[in-house]
Every structure is written in C-alpha cells, then in structure tokens.
N, C-alpha and C positions, 0 to 999 in steps of 0.2 A: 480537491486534490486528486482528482481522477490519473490514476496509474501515472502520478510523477514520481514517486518514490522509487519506479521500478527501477530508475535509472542513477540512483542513488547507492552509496556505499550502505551498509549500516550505520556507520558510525554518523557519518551525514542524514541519516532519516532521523536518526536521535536528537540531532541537533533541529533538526527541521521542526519536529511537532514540538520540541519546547518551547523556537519560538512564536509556533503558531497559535501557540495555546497561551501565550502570553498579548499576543492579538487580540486575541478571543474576548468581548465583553460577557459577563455573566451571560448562560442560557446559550449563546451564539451556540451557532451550527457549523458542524465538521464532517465531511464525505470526502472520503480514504480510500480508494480500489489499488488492487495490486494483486499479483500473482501468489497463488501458495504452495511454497515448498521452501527445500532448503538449500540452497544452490545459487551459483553466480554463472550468466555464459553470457558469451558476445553471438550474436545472430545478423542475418539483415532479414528485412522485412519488406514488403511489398512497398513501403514507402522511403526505404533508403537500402540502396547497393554496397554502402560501406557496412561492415559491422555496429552494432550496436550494443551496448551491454547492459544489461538486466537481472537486476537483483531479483530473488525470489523471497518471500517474507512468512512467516506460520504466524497465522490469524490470531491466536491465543496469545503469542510476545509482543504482536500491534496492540491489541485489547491492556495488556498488562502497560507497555507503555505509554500510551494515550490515558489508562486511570495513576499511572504516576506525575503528570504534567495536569490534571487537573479537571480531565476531558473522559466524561462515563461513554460508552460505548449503549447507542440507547438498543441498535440492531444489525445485527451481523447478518449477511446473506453471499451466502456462494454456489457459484453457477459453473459447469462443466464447459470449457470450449475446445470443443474439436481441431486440432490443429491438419495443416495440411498432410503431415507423416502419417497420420491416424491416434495420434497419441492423445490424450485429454490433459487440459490445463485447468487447474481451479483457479476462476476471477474470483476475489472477496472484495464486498461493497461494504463500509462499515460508517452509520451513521452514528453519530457522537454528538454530544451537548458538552460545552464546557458549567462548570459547576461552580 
C-alpha cells in the first residue's frame, strides 16, 4: 500500500485497513508509506497539472490503528525528502504482520 492512503480522507484510511486486515490470512504481510504530519492540502506534482490532494498521517495513530484491526506493526522507518521549496517531508514505510 505504498503512499495510497495519502490520498485518502481519514475516515477512508480507517475503513481501508479494516478491510484489509480482514484480507489478511494469519502471518500475511502489510507495507503502509505515507507522509507524516498533520495536515490536508491539494498540490500538483510533476505528474499531474491539476491539483491533487493529500492527507498527512502521524506514524504513532497508523501504528495504533493497524494493532486495533489486528495487524502488529513489526518496523517503522522514516526518511527525510527534500522537497523542491527546501522544506523536508517525512516518508514512513511501516512493515506489519497480521496476527
């Protein structure tokens, strides 16, 4: 699930990992990236001229969610991307095992 959530409301991410973790046969594997903060904006991006919009998520309420549907969060990693302003984004890659 590589940064689809970003494009997600909350309340839609919530529903998303329940049913994916319903998916999920025991053991199965889950990889989650997405932006970390706490914020909603529309942007365009080098691959679309219209805006687009993007959730931001804090890593600790994904973690919390994903062990309430079932799913241990087995390792969290976040990486600093430089954006074109100069400003820094945190990517979070969160691997997970359903339990």
């Amino acid at each position: 699930m590589s940064f689809c959530i970003v494009h997600l409301t909350g309340a839609e991410m919530i529903l998303l990992l329940k049913k994916v973790s319903k998916y999920l046969k025991k053991n199965g594997k889950i990889f989650l990236s997405f932006m970390e903060d706490d914020k909603e904006i529309f942007e365009t991006t080098s691959f679309s001229k219209k805006e687009i919009y993007f959730n931001f998520y804090i890593s600790s309420e994904i973690e919390k969610i994903l062990k309430s549907n079932g799913i241990s969060p087995l390792k969290t990693v976040k990486q600093d991307y430089p954006e074109p302003d100069g400003t820094l984004t945190t990517d979070v890659f969160i691997f997970g095992e359903k339990q």
